[in-house]
FIZA-310856 format. One record per residue: residue number from 1; x, y, z of N, C-alpha, C, O in turn. Coordinates in steps of 0.1 Angstrom, whole numbers, plus 5000, padded with zeros to 4 digits. Layout:
N
[rec NUM, [X, Y, Z], [X, Y, Z], [X, Y, Z], [X, Y, Z]]
...
This chain:
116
[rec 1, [4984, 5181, 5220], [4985, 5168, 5212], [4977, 5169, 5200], [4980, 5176, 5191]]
[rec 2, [4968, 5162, 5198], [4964, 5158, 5181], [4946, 5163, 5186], [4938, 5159, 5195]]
[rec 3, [4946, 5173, 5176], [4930, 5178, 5183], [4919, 5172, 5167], [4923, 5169, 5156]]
[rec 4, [4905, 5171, 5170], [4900, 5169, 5156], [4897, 5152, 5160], [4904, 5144, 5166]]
[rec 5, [4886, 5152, 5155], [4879, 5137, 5157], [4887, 5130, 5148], [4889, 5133, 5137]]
[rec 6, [4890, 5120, 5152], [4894, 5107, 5138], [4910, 5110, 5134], [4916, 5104, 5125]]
[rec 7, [4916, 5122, 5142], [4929, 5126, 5141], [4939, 5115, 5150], [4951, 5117, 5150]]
[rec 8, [4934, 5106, 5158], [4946, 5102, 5167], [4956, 5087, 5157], [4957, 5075, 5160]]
[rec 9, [4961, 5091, 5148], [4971, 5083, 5139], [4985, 5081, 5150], [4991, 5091, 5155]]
[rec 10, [4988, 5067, 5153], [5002, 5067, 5158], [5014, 5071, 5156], [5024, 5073, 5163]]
[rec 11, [5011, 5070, 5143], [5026, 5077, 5136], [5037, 5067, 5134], [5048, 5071, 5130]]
[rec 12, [5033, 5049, 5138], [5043, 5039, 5139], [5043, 5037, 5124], [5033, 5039, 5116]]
[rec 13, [5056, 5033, 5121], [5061, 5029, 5107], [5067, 5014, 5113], [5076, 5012, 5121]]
[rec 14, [5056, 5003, 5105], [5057, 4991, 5104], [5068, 4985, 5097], [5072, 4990, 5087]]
[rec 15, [5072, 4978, 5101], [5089, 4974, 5092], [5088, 4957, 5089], [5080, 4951, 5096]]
[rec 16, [5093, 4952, 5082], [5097, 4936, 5076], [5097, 4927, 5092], [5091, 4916, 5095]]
[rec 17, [5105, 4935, 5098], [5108, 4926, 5114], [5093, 4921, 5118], [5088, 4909, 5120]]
[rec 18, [5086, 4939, 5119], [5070, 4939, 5130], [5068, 4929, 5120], [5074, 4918, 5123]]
[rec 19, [5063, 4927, 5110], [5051, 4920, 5101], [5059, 4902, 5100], [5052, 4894, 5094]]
[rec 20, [5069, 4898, 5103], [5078, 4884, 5109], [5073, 4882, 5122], [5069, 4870, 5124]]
[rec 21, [5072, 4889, 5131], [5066, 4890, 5137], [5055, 4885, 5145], [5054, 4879, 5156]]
[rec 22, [5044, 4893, 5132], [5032, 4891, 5139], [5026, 4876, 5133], [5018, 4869, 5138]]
[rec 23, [5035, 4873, 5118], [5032, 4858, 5122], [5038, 4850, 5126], [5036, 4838, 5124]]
[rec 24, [5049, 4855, 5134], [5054, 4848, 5144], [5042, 4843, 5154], [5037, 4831, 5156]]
[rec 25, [5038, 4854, 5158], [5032, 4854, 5173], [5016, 4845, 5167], [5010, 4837, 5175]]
[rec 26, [5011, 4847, 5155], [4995, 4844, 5152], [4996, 4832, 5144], [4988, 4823, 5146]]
[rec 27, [5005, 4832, 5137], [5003, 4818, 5130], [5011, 4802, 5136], [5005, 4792, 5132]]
[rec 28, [5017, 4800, 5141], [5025, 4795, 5152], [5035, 4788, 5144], [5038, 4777, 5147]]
[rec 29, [5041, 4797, 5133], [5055, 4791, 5126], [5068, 4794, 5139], [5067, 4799, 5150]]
[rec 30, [5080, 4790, 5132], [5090, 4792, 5143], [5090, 4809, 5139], [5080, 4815, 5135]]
[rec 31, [5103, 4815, 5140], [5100, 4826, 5136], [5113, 4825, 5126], [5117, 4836, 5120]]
[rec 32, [5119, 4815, 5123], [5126, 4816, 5109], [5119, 4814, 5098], [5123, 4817, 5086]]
[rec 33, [5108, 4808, 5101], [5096, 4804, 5089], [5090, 4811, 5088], [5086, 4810, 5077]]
[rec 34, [5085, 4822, 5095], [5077, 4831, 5099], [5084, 4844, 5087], [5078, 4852, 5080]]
[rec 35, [5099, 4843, 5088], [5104, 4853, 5087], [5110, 4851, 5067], [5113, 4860, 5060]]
[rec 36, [5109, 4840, 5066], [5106, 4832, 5055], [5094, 4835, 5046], [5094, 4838, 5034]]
[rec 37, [5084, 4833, 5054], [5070, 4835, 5047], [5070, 4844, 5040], [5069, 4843, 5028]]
[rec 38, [5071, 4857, 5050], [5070, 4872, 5049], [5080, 4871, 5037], [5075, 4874, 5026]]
[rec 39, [5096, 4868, 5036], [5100, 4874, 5023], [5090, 4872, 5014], [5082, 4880, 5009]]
[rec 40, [5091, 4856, 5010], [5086, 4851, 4997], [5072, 4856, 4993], [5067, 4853, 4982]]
[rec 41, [5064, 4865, 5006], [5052, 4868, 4999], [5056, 4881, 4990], [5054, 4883, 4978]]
[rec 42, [5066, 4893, 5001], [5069, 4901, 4995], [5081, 4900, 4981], [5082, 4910, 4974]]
[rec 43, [5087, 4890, 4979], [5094, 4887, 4969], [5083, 4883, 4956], [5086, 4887, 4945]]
[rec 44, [5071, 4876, 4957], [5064, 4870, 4948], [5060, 4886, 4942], [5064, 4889, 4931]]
[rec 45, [5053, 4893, 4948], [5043, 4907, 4946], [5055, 4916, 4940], [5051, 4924, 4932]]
[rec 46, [5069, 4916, 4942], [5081, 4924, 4935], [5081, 4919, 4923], [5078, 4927, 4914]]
[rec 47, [5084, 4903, 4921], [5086, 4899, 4907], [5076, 4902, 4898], [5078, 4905, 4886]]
[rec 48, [5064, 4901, 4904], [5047, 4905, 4894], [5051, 4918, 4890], [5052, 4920, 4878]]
[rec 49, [5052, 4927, 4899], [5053, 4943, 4898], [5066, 4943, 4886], [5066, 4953, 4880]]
[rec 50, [5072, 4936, 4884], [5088, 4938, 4878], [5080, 4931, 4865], [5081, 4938, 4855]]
[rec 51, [5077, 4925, 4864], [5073, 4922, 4849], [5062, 4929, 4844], [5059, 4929, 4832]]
[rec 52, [5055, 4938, 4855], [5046, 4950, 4846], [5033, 4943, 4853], [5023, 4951, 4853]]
[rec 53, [5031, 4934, 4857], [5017, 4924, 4863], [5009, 4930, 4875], [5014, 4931, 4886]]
[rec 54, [4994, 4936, 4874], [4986, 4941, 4885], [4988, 4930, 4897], [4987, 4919, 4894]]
[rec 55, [4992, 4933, 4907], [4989, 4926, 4919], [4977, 4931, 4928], [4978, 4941, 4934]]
[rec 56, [4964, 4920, 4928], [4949, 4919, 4932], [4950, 4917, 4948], [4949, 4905, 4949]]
[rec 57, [4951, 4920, 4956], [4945, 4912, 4970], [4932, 4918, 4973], [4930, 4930, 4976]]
[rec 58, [4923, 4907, 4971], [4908, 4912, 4979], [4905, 4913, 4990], [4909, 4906, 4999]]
[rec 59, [4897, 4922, 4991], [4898, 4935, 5001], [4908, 4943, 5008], [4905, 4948, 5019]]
[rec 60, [4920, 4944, 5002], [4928, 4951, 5005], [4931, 4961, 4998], [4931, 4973, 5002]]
[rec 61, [4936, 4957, 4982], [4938, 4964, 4973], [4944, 4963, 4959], [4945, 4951, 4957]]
[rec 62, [4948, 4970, 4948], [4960, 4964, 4940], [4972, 4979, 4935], [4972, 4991, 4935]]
[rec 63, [4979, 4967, 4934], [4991, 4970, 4935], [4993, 4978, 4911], [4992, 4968, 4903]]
[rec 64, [4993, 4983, 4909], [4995, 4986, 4891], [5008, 4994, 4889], [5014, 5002, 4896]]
[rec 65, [5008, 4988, 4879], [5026, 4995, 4874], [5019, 4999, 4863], [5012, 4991, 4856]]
[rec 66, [5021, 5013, 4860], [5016, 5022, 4850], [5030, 5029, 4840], [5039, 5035, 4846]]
[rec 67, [5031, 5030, 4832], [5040, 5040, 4823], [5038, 5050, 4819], [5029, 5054, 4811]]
[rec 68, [5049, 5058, 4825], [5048, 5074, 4826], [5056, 5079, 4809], [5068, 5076, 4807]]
[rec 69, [5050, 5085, 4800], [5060, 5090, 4787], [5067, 5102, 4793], [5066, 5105, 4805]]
[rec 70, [5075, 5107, 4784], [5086, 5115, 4787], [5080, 5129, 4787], [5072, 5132, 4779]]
[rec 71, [5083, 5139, 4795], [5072, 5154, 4796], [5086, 5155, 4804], [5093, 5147, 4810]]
[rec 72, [5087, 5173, 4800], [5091, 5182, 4805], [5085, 5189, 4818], [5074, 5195, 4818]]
[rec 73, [5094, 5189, 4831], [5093, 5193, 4837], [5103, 5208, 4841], [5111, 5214, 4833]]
[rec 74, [5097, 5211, 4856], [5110, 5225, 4856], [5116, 5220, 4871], [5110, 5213, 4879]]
[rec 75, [5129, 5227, 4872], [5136, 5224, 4884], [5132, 5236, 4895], [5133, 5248, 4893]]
[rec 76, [5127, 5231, 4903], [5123, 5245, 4910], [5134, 5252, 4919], [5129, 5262, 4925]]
[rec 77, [5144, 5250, 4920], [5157, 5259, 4923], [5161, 5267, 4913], [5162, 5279, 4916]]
[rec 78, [5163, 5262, 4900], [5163, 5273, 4891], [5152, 5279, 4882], [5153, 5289, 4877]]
[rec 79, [5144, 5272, 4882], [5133, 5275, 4872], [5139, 5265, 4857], [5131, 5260, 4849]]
[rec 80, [5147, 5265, 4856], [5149, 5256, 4844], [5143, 5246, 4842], [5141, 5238, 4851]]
[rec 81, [5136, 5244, 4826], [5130, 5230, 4816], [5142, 5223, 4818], [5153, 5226, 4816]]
[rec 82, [5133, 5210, 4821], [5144, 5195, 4821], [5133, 5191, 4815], [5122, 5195, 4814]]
[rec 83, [5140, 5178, 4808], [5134, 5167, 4801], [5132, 5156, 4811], [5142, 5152, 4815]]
[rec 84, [5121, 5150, 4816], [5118, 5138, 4824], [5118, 5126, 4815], [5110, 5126, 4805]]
[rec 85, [5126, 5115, 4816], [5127, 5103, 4810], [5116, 5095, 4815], [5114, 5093, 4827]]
[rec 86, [5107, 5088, 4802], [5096, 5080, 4804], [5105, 5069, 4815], [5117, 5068, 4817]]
[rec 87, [5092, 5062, 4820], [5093, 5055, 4832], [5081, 5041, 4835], [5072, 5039, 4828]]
[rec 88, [5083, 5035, 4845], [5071, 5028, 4850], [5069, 5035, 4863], [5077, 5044, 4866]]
[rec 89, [5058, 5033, 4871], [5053, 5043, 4885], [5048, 5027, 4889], [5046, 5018, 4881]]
[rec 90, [5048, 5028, 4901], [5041, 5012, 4911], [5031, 5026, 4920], [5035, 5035, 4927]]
[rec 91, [5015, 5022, 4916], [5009, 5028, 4924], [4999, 5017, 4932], [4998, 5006, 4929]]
[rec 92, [4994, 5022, 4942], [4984, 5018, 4947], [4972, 5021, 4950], [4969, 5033, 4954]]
[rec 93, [4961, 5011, 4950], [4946, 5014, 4946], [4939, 5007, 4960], [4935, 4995, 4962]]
[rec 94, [4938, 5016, 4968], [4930, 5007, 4980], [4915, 5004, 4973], [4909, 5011, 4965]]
[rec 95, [4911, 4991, 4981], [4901, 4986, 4980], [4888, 4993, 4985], [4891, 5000, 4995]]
[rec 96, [4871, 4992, 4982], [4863, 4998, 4990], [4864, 4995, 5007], [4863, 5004, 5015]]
[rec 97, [4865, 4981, 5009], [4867, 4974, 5019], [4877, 4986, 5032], [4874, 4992, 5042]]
[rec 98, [4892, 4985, 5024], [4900, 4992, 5030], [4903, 5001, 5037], [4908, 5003, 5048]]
[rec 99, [4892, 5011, 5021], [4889, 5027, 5027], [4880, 5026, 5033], [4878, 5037, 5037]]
[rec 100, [4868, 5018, 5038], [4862, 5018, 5055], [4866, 5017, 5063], [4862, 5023, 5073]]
[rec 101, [4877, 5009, 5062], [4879, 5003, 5076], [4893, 5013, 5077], [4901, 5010, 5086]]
[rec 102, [4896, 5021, 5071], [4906, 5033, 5078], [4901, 5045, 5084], [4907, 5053, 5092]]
[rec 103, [4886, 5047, 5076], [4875, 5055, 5080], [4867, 5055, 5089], [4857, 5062, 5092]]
[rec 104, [4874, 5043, 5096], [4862, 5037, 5107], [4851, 5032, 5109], [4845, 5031, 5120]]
[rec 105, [4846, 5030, 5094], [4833, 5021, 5090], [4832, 5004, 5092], [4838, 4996, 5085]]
[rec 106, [4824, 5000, 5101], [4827, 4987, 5103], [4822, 4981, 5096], [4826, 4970, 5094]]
[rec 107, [4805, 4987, 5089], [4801, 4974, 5079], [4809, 4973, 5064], [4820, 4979, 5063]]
[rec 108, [4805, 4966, 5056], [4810, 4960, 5044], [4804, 4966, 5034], [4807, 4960, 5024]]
[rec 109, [4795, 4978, 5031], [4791, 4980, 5021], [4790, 4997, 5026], [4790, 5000, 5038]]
[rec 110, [4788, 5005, 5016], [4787, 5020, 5017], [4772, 5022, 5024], [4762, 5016, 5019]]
[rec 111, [4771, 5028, 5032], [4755, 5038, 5035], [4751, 5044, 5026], [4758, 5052, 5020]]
[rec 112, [4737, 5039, 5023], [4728, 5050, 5009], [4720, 5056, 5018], [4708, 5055, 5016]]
[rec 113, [4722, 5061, 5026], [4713, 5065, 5036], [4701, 5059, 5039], [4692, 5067, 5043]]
[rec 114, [4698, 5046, 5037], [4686, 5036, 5044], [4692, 5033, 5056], [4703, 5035, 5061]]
[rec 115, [4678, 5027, 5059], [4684, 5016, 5076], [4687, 5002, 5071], [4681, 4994, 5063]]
[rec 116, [4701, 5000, 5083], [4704, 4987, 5079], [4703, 4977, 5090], [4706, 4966, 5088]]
């Protein structure tokens, strides 16, 4: 199976349903409201991204749409130069918070190596 400390990832891919869901089950909407919620958060955070706008959530992370200019790339089946058409990219920037708590750091702030 999965050897290596800090290796046991489930490998579950969360979907629109799971996350309707869970505020079905935690916030005690029906679950058409529930299911409601969930678009319009994820519809708000598309439209920001679609007009070019950073999306902030604290301690999670942000969401930036960056523009890529036009560069030459190669096809790696043939080796041939293509021209890549400038673009926007949606990247994401986890938070300090985030990357602890995927690290399995439970306090809130980095270790300087004092006692805390």
């Amino acid at each position: 199976m999965v050897s290596g400390p800090g290796l046991a990832m489930s490998g579950k891919t969360i979907t629109r349903a799971d996350l309707c869901e869970a505020v079905y089950q935690k916030v005690g909407l029906s679950r058409t409201e529930s299911s409601a919620l969930v678009e319009l958060v994820l519809l708000e955070i598309t439209n920001c991204l679609e007009r070019g706008e950073t999306v902030k959530l604290s301690s999670f992370g942000s969401f930036v749409v960056r523009k890529k200019g036009q560069r030459i790339g190669r096809n790696p089946k043939t080796g041939k130069e293509v021209p890549i058409s400038p673009r926007r990219v949606m990247v994401f920037k986890p938070s300090a918070i985030l990357k602890q708590r995927i690290n399995g750091s439970a306090g809130g702030q980095h270790s300087s190596g004092g006692e805390e």
